[in-house]
N, CA, C, O and CB atoms as a CASP TS submission, in Angstrom:
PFRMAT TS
TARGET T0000
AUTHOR 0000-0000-0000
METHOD Language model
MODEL 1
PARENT N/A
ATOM      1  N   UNK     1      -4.084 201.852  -2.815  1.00  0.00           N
ATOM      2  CA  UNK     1      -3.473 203.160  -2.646  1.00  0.00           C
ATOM      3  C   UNK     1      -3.916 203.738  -1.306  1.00  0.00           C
ATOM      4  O   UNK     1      -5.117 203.665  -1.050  1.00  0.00           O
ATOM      5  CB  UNK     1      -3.851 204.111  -3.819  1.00  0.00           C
ATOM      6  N   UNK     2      -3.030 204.348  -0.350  1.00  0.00           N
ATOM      7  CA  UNK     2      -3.447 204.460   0.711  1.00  0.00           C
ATOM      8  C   UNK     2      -2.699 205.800   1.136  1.00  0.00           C
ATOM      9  O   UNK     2      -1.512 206.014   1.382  1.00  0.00           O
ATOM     10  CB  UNK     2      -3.287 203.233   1.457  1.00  0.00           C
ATOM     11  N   UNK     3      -4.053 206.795   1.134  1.00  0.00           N
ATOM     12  CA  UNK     3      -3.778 208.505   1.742  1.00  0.00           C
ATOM     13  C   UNK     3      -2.755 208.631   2.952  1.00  0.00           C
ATOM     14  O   UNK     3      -2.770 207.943   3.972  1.00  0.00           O
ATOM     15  CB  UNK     3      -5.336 209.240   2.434  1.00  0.00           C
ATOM     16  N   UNK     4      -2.220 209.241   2.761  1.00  0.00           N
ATOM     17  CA  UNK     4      -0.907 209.211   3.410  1.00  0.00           C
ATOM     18  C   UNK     4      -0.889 211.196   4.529  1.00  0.00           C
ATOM     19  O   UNK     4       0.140 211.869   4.470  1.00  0.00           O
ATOM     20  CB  UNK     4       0.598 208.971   1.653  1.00  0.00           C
ATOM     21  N   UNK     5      -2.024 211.677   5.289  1.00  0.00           N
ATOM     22  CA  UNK     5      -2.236 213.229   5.681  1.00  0.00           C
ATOM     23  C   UNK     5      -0.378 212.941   6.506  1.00  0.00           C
ATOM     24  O   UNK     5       0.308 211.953   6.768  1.00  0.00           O
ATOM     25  CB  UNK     5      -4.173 213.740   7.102  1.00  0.00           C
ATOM     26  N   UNK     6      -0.239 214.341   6.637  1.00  0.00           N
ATOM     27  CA  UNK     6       1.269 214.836   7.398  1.00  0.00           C
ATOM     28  C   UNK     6       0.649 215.542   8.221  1.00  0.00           C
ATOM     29  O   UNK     6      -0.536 215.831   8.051  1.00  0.00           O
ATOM     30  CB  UNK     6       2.537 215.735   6.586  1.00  0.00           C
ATOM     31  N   UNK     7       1.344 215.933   9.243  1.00  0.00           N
ATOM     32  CA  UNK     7       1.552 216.235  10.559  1.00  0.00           C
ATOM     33  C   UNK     7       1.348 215.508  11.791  1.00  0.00           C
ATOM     34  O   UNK     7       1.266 214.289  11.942  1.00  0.00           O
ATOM     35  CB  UNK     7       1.006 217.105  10.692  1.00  0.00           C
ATOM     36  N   UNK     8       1.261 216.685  12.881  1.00  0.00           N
ATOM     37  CA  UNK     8       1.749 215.712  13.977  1.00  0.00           C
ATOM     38  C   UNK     8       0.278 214.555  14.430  1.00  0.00           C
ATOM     39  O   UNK     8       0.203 213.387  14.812  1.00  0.00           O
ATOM     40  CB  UNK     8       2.339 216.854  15.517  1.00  0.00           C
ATOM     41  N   UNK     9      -0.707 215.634  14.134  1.00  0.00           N
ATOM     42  CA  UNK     9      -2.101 214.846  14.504  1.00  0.00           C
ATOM     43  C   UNK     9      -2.566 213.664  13.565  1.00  0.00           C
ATOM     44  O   UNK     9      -3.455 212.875  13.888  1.00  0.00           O
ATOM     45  CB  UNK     9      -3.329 215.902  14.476  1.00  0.00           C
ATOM     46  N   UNK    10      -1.925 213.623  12.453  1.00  0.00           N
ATOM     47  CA  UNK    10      -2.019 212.536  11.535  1.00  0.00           C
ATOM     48  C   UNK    10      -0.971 211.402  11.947  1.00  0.00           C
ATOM     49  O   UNK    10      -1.294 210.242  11.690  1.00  0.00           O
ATOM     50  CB  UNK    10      -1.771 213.070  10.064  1.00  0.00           C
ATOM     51  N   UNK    11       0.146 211.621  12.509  1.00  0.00           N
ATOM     52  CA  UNK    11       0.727 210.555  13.341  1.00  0.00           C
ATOM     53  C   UNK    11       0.325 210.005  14.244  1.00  0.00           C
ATOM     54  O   UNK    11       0.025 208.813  14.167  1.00  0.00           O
ATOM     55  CB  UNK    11       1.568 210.748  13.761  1.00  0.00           C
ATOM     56  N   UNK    12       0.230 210.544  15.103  1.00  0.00           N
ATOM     57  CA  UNK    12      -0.521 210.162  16.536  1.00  0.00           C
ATOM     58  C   UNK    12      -1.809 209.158  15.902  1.00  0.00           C
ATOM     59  O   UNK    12      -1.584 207.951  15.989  1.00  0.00           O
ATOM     60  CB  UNK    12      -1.230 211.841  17.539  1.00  0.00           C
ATOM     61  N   UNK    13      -3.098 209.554  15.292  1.00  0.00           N
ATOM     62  CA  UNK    13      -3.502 209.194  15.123  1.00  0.00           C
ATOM     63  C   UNK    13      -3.208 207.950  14.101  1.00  0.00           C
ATOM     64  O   UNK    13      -3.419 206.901  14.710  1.00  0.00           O
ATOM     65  CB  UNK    13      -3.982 209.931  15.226  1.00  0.00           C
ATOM     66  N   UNK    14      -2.849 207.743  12.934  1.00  0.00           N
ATOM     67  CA  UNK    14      -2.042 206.469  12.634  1.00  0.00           C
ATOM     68  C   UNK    14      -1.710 205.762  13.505  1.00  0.00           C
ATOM     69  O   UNK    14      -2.154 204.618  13.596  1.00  0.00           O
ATOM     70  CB  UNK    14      -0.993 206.596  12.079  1.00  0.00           C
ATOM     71  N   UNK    15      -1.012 206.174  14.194  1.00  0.00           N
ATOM     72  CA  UNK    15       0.371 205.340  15.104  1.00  0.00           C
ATOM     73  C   UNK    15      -1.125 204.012  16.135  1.00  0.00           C
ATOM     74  O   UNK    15      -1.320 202.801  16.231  1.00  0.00           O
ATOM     75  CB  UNK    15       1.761 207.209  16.862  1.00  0.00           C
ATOM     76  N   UNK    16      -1.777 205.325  16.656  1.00  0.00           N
ATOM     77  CA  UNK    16      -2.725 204.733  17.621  1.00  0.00           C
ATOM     78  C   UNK    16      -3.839 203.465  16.828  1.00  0.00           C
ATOM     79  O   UNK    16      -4.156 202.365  17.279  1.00  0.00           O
ATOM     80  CB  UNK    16      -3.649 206.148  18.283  1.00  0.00           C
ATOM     81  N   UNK    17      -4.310 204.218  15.316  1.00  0.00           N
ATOM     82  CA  UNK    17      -5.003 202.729  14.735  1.00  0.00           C
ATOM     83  C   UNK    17      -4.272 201.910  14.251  1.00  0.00           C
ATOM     84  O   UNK    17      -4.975 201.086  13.668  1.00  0.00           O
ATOM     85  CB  UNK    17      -5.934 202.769  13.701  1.00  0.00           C
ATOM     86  N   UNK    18      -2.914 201.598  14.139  1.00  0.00           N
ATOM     87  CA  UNK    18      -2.241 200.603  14.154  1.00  0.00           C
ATOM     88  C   UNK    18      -2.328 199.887  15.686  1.00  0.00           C
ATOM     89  O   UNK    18      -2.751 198.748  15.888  1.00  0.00           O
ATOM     90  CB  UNK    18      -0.931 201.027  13.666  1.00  0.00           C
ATOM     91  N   UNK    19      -1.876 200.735  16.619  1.00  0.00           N
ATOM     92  CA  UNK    19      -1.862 199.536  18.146  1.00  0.00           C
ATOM     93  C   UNK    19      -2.778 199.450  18.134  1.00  0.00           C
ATOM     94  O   UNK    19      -2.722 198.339  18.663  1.00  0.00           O
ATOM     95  CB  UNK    19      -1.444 199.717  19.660  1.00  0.00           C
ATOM     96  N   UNK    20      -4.205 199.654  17.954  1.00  0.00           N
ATOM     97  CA  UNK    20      -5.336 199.296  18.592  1.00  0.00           C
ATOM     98  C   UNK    20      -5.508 197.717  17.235  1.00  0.00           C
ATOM     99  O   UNK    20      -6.176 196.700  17.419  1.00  0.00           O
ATOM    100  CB  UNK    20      -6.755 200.905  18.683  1.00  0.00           C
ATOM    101  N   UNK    21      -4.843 197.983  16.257  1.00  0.00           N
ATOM    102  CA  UNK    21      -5.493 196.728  15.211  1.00  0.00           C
ATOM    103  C   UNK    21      -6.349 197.199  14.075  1.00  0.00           C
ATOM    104  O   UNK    21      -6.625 196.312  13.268  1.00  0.00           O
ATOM    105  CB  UNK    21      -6.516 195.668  16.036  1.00  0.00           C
ATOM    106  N   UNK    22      -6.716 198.103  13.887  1.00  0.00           N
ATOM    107  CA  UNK    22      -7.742 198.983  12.940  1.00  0.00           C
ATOM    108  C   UNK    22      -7.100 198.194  11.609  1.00  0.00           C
ATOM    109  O   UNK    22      -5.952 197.998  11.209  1.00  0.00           O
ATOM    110  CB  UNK    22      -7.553 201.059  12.980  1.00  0.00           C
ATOM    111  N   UNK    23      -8.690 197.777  11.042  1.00  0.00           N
ATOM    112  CA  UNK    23      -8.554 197.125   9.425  1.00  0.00           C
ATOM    113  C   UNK    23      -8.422 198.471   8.783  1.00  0.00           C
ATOM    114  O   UNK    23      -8.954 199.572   8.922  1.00  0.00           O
ATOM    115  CB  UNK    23     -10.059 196.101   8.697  1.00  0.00           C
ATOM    116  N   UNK    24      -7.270 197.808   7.838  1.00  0.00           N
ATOM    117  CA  UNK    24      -7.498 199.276   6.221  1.00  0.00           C
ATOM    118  C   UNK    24      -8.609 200.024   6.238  1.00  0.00           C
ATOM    119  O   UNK    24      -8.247 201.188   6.413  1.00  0.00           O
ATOM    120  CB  UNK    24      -7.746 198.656   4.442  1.00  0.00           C
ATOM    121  N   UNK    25      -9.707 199.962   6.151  1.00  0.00           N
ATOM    122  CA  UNK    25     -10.805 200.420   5.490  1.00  0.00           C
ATOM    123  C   UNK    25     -10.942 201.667   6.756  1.00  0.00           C
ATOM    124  O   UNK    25     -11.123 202.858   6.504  1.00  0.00           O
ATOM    125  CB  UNK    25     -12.174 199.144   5.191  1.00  0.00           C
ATOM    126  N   UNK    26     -10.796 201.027   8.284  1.00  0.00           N
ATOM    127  CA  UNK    26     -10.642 202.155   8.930  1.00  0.00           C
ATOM    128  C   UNK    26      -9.704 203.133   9.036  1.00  0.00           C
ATOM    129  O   UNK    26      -9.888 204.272   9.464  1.00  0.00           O
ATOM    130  CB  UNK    26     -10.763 201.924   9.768  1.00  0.00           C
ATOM    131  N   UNK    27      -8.434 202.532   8.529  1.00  0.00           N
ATOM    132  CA  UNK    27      -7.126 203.721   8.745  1.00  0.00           C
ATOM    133  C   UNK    27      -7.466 204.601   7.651  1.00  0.00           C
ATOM    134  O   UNK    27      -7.370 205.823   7.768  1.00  0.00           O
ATOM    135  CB  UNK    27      -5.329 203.129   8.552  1.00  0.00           C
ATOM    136  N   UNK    28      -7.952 203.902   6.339  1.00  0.00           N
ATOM    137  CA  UNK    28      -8.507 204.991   4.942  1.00  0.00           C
ATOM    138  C   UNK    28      -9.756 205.738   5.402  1.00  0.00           C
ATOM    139  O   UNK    28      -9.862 206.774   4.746  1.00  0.00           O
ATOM    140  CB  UNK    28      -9.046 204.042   3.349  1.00  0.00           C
ATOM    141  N   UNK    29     -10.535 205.621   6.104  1.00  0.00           N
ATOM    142  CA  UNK    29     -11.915 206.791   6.389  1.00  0.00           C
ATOM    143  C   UNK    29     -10.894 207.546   7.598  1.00  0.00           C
ATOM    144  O   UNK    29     -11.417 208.661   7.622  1.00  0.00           O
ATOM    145  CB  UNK    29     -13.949 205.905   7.201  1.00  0.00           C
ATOM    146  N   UNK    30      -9.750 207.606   8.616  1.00  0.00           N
ATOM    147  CA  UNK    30      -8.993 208.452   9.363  1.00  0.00           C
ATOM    148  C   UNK    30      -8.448 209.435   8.253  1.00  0.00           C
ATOM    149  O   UNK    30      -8.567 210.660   8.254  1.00  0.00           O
ATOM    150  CB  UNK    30      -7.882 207.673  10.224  1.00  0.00           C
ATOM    151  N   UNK    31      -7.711 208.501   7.129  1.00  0.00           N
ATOM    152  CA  UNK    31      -6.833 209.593   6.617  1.00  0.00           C
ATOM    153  C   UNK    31      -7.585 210.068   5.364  1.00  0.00           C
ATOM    154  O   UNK    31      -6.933 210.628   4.483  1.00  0.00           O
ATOM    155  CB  UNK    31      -5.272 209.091   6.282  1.00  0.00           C
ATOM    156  N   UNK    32      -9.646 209.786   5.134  1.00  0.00           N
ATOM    157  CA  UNK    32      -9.746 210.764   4.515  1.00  0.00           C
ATOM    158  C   UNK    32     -10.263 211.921   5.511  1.00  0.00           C
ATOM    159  O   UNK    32     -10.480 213.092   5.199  1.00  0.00           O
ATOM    160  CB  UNK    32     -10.508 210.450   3.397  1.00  0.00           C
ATOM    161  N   UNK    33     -10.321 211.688   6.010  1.00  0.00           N
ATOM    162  CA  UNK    33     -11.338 212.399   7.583  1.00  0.00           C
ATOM    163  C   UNK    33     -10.080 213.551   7.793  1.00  0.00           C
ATOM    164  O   UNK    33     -10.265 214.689   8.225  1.00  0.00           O
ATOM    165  CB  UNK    33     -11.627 210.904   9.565  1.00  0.00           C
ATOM    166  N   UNK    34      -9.082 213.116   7.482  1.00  0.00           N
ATOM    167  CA  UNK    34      -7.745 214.097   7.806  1.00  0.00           C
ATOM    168  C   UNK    34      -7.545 214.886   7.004  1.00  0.00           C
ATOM    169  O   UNK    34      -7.302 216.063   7.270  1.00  0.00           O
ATOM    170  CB  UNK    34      -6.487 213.565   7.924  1.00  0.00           C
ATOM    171  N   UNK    35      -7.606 214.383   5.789  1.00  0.00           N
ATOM    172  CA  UNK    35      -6.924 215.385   4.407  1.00  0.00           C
ATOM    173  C   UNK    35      -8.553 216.405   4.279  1.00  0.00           C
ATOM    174  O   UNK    35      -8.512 217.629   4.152  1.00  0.00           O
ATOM    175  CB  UNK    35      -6.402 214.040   2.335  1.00  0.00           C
ATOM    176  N   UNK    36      -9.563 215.806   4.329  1.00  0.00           N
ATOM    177  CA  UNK    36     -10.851 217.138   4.100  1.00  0.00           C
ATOM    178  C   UNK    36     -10.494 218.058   5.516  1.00  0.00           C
ATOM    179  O   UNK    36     -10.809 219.243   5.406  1.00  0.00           O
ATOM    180  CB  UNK    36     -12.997 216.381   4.172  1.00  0.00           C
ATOM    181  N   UNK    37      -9.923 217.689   6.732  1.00  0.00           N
ATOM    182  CA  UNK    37      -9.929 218.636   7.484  1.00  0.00           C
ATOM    183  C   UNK    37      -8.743 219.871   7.078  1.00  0.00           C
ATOM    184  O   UNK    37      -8.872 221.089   7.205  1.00  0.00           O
ATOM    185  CB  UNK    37      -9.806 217.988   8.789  1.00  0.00           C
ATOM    186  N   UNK    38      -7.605 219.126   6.568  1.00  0.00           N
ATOM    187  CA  UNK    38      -6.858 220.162   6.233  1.00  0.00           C
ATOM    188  C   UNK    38      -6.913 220.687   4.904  1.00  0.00           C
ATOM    189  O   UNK    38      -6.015 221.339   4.371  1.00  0.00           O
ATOM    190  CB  UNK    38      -5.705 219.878   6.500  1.00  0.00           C
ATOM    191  N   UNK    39      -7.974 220.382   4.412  1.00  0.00           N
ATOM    192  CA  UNK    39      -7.690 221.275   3.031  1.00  0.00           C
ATOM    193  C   UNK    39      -9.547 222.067   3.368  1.00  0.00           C
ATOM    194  O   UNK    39     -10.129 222.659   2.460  1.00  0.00           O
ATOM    195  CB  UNK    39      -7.338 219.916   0.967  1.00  0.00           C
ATOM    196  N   UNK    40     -10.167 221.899   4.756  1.00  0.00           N
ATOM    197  CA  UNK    40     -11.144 222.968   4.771  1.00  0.00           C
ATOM    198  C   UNK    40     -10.693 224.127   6.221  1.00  0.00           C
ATOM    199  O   UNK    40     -11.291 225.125   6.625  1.00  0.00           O
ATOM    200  CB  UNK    40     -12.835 222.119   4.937  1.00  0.00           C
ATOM    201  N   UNK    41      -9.579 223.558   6.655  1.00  0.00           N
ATOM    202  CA  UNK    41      -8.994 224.174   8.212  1.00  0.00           C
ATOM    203  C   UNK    41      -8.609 225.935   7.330  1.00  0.00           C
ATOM    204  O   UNK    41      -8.828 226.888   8.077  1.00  0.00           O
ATOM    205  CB  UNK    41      -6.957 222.921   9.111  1.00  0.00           C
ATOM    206  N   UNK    42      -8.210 226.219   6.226  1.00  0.00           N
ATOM    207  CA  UNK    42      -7.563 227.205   6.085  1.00  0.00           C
ATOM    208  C   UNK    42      -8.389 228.203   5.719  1.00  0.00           C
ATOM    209  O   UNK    42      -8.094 229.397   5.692  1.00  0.00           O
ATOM    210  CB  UNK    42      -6.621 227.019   5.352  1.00  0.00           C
ATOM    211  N   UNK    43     -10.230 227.339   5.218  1.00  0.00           N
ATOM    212  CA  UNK    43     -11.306 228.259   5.145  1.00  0.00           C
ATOM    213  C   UNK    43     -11.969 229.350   5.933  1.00  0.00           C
ATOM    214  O   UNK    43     -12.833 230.220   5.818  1.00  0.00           O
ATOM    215  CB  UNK    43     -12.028 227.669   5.006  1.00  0.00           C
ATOM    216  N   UNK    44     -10.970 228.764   6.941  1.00  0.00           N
ATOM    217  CA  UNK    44     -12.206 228.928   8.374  1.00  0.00           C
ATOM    218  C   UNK    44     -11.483 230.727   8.808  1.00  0.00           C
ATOM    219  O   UNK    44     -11.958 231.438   9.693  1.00  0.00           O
ATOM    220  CB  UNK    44     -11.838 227.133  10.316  1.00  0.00           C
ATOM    221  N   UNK    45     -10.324 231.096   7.952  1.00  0.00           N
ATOM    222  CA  UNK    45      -9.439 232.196   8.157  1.00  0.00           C
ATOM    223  C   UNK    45     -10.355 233.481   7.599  1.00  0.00           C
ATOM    224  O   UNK    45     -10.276 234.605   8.095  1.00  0.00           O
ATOM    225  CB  UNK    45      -7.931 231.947   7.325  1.00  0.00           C
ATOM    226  N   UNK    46     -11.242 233.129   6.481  1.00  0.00           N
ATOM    227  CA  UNK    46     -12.405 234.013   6.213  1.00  0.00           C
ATOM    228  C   UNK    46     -13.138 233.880   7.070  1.00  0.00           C
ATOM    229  O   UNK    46     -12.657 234.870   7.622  1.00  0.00           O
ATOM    230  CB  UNK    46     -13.089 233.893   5.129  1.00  0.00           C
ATOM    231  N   UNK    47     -14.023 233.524   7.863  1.00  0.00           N
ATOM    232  CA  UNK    47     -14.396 234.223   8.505  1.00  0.00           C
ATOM    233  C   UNK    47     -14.566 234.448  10.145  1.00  0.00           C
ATOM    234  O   UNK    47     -15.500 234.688  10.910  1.00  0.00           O
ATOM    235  CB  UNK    47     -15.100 234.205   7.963  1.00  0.00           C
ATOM    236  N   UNK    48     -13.265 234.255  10.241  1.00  0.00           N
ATOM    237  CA  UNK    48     -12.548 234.751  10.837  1.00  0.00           C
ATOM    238  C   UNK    48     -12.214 236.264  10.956  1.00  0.00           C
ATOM    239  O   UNK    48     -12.330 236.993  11.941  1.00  0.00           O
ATOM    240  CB  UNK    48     -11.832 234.149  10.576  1.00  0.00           C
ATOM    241  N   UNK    49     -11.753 236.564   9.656  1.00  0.00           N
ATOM    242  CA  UNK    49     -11.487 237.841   9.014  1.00  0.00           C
ATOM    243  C   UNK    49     -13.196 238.474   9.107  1.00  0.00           C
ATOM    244  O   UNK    49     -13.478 239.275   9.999  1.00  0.00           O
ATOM    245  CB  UNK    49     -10.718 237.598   7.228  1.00  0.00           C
ATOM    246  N   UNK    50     -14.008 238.123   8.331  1.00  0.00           N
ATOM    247  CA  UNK    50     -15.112 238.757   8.456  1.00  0.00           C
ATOM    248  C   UNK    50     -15.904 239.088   9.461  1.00  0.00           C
ATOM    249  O   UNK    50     -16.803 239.928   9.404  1.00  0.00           O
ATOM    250  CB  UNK    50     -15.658 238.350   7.903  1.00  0.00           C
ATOM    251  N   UNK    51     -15.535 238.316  10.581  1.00  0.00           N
ATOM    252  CA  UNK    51     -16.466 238.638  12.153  1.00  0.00           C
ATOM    253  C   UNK    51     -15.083 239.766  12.800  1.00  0.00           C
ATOM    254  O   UNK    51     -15.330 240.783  13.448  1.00  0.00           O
ATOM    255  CB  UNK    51     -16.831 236.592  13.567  1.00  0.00           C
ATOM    256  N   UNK    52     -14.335 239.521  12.614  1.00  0.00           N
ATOM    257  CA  UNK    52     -13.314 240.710  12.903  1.00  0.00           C
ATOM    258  C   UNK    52     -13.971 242.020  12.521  1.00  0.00           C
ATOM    259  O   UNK    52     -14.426 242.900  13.252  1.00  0.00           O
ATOM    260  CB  UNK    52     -11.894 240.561  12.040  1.00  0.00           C
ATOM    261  N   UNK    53     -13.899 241.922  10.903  1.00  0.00           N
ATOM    262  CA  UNK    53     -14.214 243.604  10.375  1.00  0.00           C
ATOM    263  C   UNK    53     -15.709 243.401  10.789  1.00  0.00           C
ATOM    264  O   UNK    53     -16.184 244.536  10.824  1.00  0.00           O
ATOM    265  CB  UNK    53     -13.928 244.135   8.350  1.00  0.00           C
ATOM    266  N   UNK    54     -16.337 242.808  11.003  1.00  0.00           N
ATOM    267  CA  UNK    54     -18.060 243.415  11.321  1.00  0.00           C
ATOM    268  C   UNK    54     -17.934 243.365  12.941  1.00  0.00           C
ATOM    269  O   UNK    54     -18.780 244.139  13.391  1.00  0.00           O
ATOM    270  CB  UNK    54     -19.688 242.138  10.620  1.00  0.00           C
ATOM    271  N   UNK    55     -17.400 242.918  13.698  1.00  0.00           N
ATOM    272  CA  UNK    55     -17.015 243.800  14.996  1.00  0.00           C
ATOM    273  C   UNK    55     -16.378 244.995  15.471  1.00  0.00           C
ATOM    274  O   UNK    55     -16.694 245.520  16.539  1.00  0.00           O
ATOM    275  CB  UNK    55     -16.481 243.279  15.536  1.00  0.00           C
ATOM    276  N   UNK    56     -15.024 245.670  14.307  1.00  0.00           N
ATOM    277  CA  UNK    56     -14.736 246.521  14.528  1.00  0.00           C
ATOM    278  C   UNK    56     -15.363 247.759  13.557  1.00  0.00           C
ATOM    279  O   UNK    56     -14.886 248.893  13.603  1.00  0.00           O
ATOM    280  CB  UNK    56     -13.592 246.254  14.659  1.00  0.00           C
ATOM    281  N   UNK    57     -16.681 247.339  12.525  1.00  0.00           N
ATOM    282  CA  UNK    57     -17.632 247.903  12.015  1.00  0.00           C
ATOM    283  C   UNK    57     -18.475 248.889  12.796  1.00  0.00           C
ATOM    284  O   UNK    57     -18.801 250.075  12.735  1.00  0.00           O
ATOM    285  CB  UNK    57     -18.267 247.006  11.572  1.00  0.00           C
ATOM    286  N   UNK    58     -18.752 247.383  13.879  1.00  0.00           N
ATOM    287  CA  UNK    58     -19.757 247.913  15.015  1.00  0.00           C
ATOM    288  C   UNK    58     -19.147 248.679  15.808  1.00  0.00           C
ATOM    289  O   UNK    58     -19.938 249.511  16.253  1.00  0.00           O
ATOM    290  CB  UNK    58     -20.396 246.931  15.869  1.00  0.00           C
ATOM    291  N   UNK    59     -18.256 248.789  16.151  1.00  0.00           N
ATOM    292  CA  UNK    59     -17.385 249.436  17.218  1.00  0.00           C
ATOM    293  C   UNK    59     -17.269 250.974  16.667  1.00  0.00           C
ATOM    294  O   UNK    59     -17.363 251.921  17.448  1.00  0.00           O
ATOM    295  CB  UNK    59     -15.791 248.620  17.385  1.00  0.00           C
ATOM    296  N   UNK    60     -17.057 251.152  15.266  1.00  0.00           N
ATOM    297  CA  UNK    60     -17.179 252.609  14.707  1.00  0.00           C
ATOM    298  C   UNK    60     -15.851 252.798  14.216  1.00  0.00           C
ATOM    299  O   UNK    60     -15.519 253.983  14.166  1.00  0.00           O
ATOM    300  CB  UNK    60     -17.610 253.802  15.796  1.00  0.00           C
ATOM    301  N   UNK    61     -15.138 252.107  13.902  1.00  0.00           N
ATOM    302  CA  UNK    61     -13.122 252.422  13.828  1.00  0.00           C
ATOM    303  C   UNK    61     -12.948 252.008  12.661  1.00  0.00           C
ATOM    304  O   UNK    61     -11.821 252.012  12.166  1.00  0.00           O
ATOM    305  CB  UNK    61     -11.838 251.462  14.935  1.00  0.00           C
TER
END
Protein backbone atom coordinates (compact mmCIF):
# COMPACT_ATOMS: atom_id res chain seq x y z
CA UNK A 1 0.00 0.00 0.00
CA UNK A 2 1.60 3.08 -0.96
CA UNK A 3 0.67 6.87 0.57
CA UNK A 4 -0.31 8.67 -2.14
CA UNK A 5 0.20 13.12 -0.39
CA UNK A 6 -1.54 15.71 -3.23
CA UNK A 7 -0.26 18.77 -4.26
CA UNK A 8 2.09 20.47 -6.16
CA UNK A 9 5.17 19.80 -3.73
CA UNK A 10 4.20 16.17 -3.46
CA UNK A 11 4.60 15.94 -7.27
CA UNK A 12 7.62 17.48 -7.87
CA UNK A 13 8.95 15.62 -5.30
CA UNK A 14 7.65 12.07 -6.51
CA UNK A 15 8.30 12.88 -9.99
CA UNK A 16 12.11 13.70 -8.92
CA UNK A 17 12.50 10.17 -6.70
CA UNK A 18 11.39 8.37 -9.52
CA UNK A 19 14.24 10.00 -12.05
CA UNK A 20 16.76 9.81 -9.61
CA UNK A 21 15.79 5.70 -9.08
CA UNK A 22 14.67 5.91 -5.34
CA UNK A 23 13.70 2.23 -3.93
CA UNK A 24 9.99 2.05 -2.42
CA UNK A 25 11.02 2.24 1.00
CA UNK A 26 12.40 5.72 0.08
CA UNK A 27 9.43 7.12 -1.94
CA UNK A 28 7.22 5.68 1.38
CA UNK A 29 9.44 7.71 4.19
CA UNK A 30 8.86 11.07 1.27
CA UNK A 31 5.24 10.46 1.27
CA UNK A 32 5.12 9.86 5.00
CA UNK A 33 7.36 12.90 5.59
CA UNK A 34 4.56 14.66 3.38
CA UNK A 35 1.26 13.66 4.79
CA UNK A 36 2.67 14.54 8.77
CA UNK A 37 3.65 17.86 7.18
CA UNK A 38 0.28 18.54 5.96
CA UNK A 39 -1.81 17.39 8.51
CA UNK A 40 0.68 19.51 11.18
CA UNK A 41 1.08 22.74 8.47
CA UNK A 42 -2.53 23.94 9.58
CA UNK A 43 -1.34 23.89 13.40
CA UNK A 44 1.03 26.32 12.95
CA UNK A 45 -2.26 28.98 12.26
CA UNK A 46 -2.54 28.99 16.24
CA UNK A 47 0.08 30.39 16.88
CA UNK A 48 0.24 32.38 14.61
CA UNK A 49 -2.98 33.79 15.90
CA UNK A 50 -1.54 33.87 19.39
CA UNK A 51 1.76 35.93 18.77
CA UNK A 52 -0.60 38.28 16.83
CA UNK A 53 -3.00 38.94 19.89
CA UNK A 54 0.05 39.06 22.43
CA UNK A 55 1.65 41.69 20.13
CA UNK A 56 -1.26 43.73 19.70
CA UNK A 57 -1.76 43.05 23.69
CA UNK A 58 1.50 44.72 24.04
CA UNK A 59 0.81 47.46 21.84
CA UNK A 60 -2.38 48.43 24.14
CA UNK A 61 -5.34 48.07 21.25
Amino acid sequence: MMLMPTGPPAMKLTALADVNGAEEKEKMSIAKFLTISYVVSPLICFAVVGSLKASEAAMGK
